[in-house]
N, C-alpha and C positions, 0 to 999 in steps of 0.2 A: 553535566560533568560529574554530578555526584552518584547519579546513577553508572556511567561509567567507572567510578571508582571504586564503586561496592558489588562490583557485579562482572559481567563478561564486554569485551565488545570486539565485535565481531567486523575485521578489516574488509573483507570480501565478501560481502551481502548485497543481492540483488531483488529488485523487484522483478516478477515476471513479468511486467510491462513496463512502457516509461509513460504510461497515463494511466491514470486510476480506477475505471471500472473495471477494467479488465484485471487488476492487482488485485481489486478487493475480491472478485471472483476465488482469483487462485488461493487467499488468504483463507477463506471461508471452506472451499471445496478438496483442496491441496491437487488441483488440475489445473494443464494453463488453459487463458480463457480462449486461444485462440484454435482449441476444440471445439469452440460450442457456435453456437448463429454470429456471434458480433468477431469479426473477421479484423475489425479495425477499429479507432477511434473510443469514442464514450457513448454510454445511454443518455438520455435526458429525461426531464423528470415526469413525461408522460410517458414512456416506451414500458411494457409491460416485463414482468417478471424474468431477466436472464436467468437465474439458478433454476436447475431443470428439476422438477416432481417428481418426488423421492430420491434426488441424490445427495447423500451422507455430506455433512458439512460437519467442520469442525462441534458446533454449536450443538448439531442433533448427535455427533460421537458421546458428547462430555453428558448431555442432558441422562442419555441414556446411562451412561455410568454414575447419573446421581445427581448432579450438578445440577446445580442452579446457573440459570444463563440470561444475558442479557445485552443488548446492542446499545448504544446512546451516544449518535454524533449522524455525521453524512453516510447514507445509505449507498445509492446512486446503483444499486441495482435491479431496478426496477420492481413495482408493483400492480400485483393484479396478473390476469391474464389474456384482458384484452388494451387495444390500443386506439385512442389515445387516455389515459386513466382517467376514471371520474374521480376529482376529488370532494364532490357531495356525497359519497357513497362507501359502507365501508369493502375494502380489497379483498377478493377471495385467495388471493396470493399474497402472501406478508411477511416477512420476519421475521413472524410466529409462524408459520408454515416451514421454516427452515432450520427450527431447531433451537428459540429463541423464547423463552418463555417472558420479556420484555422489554419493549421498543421503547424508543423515544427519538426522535431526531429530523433528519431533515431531508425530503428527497434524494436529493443529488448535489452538485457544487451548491455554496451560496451566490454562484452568478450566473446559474441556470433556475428558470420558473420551472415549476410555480413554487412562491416563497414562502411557506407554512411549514408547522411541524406537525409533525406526524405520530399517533402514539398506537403502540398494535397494529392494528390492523384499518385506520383510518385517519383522515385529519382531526388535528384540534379543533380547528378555526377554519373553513373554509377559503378556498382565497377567492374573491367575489371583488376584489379589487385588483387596480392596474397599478405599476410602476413604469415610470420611461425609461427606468435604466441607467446607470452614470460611468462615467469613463473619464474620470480628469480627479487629484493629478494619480499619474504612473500609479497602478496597483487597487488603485479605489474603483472597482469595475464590478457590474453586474449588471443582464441584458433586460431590456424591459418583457413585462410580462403579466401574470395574474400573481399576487401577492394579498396575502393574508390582511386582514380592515387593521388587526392588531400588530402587527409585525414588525418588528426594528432591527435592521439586520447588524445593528452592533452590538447588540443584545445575546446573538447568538452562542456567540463562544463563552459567556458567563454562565447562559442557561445550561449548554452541557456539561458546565464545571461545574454547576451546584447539581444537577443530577445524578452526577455521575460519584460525587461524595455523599450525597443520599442513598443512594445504592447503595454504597459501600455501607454506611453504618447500618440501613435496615441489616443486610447478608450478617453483619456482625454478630445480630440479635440473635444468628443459628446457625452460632459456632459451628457444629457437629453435621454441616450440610457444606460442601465445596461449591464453590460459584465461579461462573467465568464470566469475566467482561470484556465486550469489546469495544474499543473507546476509539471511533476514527474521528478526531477533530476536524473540522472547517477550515481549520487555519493551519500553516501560512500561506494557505491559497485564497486566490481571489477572493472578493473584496480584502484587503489588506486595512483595518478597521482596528487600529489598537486603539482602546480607552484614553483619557486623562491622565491616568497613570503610570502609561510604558511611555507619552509623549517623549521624545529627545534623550531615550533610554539605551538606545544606542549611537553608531557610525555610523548604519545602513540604509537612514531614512528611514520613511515608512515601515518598508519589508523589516529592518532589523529591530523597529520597536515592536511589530506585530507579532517578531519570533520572541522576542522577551516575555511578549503575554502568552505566547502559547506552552515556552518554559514554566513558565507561572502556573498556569493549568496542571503543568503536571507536577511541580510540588504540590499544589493542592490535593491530589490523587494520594500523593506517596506517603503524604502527611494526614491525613483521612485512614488511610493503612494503620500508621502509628496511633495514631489517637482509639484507633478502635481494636489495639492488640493483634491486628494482623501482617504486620508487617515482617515480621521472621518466619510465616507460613506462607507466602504468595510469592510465585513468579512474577515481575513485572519485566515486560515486555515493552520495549520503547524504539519503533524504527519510521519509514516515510513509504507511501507510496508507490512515489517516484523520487526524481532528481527532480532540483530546485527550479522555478522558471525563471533564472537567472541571465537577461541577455546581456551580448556584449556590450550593450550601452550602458547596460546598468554596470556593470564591472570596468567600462569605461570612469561612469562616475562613481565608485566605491569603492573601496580597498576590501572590502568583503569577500570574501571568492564563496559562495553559498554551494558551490559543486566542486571545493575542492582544487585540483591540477587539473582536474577529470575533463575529456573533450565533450564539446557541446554542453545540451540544456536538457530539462525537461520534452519527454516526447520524441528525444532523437535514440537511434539506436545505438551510438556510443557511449561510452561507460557514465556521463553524467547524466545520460536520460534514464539509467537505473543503478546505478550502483549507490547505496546506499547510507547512513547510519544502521547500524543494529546494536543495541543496548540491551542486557538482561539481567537482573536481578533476584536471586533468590538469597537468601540466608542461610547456610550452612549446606549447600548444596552445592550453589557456584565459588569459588575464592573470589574476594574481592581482587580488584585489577591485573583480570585474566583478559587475554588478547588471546583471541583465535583465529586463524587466517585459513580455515576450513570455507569451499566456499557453500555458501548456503545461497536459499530463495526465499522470499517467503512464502512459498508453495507448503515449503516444509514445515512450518508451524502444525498441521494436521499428525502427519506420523508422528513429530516429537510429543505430541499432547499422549498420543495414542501409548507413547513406550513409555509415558510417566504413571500411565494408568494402567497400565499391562493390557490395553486391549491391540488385539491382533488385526492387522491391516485387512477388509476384505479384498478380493479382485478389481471388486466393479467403483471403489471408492480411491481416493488421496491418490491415483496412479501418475502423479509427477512430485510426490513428496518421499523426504529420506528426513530421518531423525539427525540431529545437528543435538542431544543431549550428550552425546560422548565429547564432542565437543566445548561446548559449556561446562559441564562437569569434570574433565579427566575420566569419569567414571568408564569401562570395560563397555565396547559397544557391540550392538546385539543384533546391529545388519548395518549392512554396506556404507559406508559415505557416500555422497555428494560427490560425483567423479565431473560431470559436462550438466552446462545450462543454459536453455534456449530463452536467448533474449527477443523480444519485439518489441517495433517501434509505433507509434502514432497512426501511420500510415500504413502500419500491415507489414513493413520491413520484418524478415528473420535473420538472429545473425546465432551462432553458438560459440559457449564458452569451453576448453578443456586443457586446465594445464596452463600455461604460459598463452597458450594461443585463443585467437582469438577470429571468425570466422564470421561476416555479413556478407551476402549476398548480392548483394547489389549496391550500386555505388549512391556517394549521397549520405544525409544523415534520417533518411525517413521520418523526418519529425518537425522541429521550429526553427531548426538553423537551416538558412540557406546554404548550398541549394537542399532541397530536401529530397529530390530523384536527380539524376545526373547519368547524362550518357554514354556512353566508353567512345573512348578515342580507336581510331582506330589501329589496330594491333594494340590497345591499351587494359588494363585489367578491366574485368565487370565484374569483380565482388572487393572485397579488402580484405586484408588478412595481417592482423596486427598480433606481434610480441608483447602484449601486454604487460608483461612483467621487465622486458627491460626497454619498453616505448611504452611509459602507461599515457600519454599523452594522443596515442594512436594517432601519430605524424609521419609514420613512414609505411607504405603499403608493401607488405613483401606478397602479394597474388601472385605475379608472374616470377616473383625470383623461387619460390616454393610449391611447384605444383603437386606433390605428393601431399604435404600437407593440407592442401585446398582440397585436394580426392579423396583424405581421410575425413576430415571436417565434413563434407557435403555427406559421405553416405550416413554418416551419424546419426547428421539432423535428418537424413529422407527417414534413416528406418525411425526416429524418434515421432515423425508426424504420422507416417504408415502406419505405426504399430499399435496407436492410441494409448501409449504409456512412453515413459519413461524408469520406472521403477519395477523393479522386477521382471 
C-alpha cells in the first residue's frame, strides 16, 4: 500500500502468461514465451536453459550501459544446455550467461526438485538427498525429490531477504555505478510457509499470513534503499507473475478475494489468470498516487528500461515490448503505447486484448478452473468474446452476437503470431 501511495499503479497490467516460466521469460527478454520451444505449461528444475544464446535480455541491455546486475530469488528458467541438469557439476548455461553478473537462488518453484540453491553458475550444496514431499494442510505442498543434506524449505524466503539487502548495501558502496536487481520471490506460491511471526496475522489462513511475510520482504527491500541513501534515486518495481491460485473453495472459505472480481484463477486464460498488481516507485519522477489505466505487460519492462537509458530498441530484440514510461511519468512519450495484448493460458489457450474487448479462442478456461477445454454446442460459439470494460467478470459471451468483431480480433492475433513481433 505504501508503495502504491508514493508511486504509480497501474489498473490494467497483465502478465504474458497466467504461469510463470513463461512470465519470467517475457520479463527478462521483453518477447512472449510462446515464440520460443515451451508451447505450454512450466520448465522444471532439470530441463535445460529456455533463454536462447545471445538473445538481448533486459539484464545484458542494462549491463552494457554500465550497470551492475544481479538476479536473487526463483529462477525456473532452466540451466545448462543439456537434459536432464547435472547438479554436481558447474552449468555452461547460467544466469550469468544472460546478462547477470550475480546469482543466487533457487531452480524453479519451491515445490519442484531438486531443492538447493544455486549461486552463478552452479549448486551450493548438492542435492544428494531425498524428500517425500508434503501436501496437507491446503498450500503447505511440495513434490518429493532430490533435495539439498542442508536445506529448509522455510528458510528460503528469509535467505532471499537478507540477500537481497546485502546486495543492496554492497551496490551502495558504488554510488557512481547504477545497478539493477531482480528480485522474484518464492512466495506466495507454494509451499505456503510463513514463520512464527506472520502466524494468525491475517483472515486468510495460511495463504494470508504467507502474503504478510512476503509484504514484509519487501519493506525490508525498500528500507535497505533508505538506510543506504538510495531510495530517492531507484525505481522500484513491485508486480506478480501471474494471478493468484485462489480456488473457489478457498473463496468458499474466506472473504479474501486474492483475484479481485477478476474471473477464474491462476493459469486460466481469463482476466484473474493474468491481470495483475503493478506498483512503481520512483522519487521525483513518478507523483505519488498516480493511477494509470494504460494497458501494459510485463513484456514491456525491457523497452521502458531501454527509454530510461536512451538506448535504441534493436530489431532482433524486446519485439513484444512498448515503453509504459509516458505512462508513469506524465512525461512527453517518444513511441507508441500499448494498443493490443496477447494473453496465454496454462494449457497453450490464446486469447487478445484491444480496447474494451476482449478475444479467446476457444472455449473453456485453459487452465485450473474446470472445465478447462470445452466443446461447442452445436450451432454454439467456439471462442468468447467478452466487453471487458462493461462485463469485467467475462459472464456474457457476445461471439455470435458480434461477428465483425471476432474477424477483427482473430486476424490481429494470426498477423501478431505470423509476424514474430508485435512492436514495430
Amino acid at each position: 500500500d505504501r508503495v502504491a501511495r508514493e508511486g504509480v499503479r497501474f489498473t490494467d497490467c497483465h502478465s504474458p502468461s497466467s504461469v510463470c516460466t513463461p512470465t519470467r521469460y517475457g520479463i527478462l527478454t521483453g518477447r512472449y514465451c510462446w515464440r520460443t520451444r515451451l508451447k505450454s505449461g512450466v520448465l522444471q528444475g532439470y530441463h535445460r536453459a529456455l533463454i536462447e544464446p545471445g538473445r538481448a535480455t533486459v539484464a545484458s541491455m542494462l549491463k552494457s550501459a554500465g550497470y551492475h546486475t544481479a538476479a536473487i530469488g526463483k529462477w525456473h528458467l532452466g540451466f545448462g544446455s543439456t537434459e536432464p541438469v547435472d547438479y554436481s557439476k558447474p552449468f555452461d548455461i547460467s544466469p550469468n550467461s544472460h546478462g547477470f553478473d550475480y546469482y543466487y537462488g533457487i531452480p524453479a518453484s519451491l515445490d519442484f526438485e531438486p531443492y538447493c540453491y544455486v549461486e552463478n553458475n552452479r549448486a551450493v550444496e548438492p542435492p544428494t538427498a531425498f524428500t517425500p514431499g508434503l501436501n496437507v494442510p491446503r498450500g503447505v505442498f511440495w513434490r518429493q525429490g532430490k533435495v539439498a543434506p542442508s536445506f529448509v524449505f522455510e528458510d528460503v524466503l528469509p535467505t532471499l531477504a537478507k540477500k537481497a539487502t546485502t546486495y543492496i548495501a554492497e551496490r551502495a558502496r558504488e554510488p557512481q555505478k547504477p545497478f539493477f536487481l531482480y528480485l522474484p520471490l518464492t512466495g506466495p506460491h507454494t509451499p505456503w510457509l510463513p514463520t512464527r511471526k506472520f502466524e494468525g496475522k491475517s483472515n486468510a489462513g495460511i495463504y494470508g499470513d504467507f502474503v504478510a511475510m512476503v509484504d514484509d520482504v519487501i519493506g525490508q527491500v525498500t528500507e535497505a534503499l533508505r538506510q543506504h541513501g538510495l531510495e530517492n534515486n531507484t525505481l522500484l518495481i513491485l508486480t506478480s507473475d501471474n494471478g493468484a491460485h485462489w480456488t473457489p473453495e478457498d473463496r468458499a472459505r474466506y472473504p479474501h478475494r486474492a483475484n479481485a472480481w477478476w474471473r477464474g484463477q491462476k493459469a486460466d486464460i481469463h482476466d484473474a489468470g493474468h491481470r495483475i498488481p503493478f506498483l512503481a516507485r520512483w522519487p521525483g519522477r513518478i507523483a505519488p498516487g498516480t493511477v494509470s489505466g494504460q494497458l501494459t505487460c510485463l513484456t514491456d519492462l525491457f523497452a521502458t528500461a531501454a527509454e530510461i537509458n536512451g538506448i535504441a530498441l534493436k530489431e532482433n530484440e524486446a519485439e513484444d515490448s512498448f515503453s509504459f514510461l509516458a505512462a508513469a511519468t506524465g512525461a512527453p512519450a517518444k513511441s507508441p503505447a500499448r494498443a493490443s495484448i496477447v494473453h496465454h493460458s496454462a494449457q497453450g489457450m490464446f486469447a487478445i486484448r484491444r480496447g474494451e474487448w476482449k478475444l479467446a479462442e476457444s472455449l473453456g478456461s485453459g487452465g485450473f478452473t474446470a472445465p478447462a477445454k470445452e466443446s461447442p454446442a452445436p450451432g454454439g460459439p467456439t471462442g468468447q468474446l467478452y466487453n471487458v470494460m462493461a462485463d469485467p467478470a467475462e459472464s456474457d459471451n457476445l461471439y455470435l452476437r458480434n461477428p465483425a468483431k471476432v474477424a477483427e480480433l482473430t486476424a490481429e492475433l494470426n498477423t501478431i503470431r505470423t509476424k514474430g513481433r508485435s512492436r514495430g
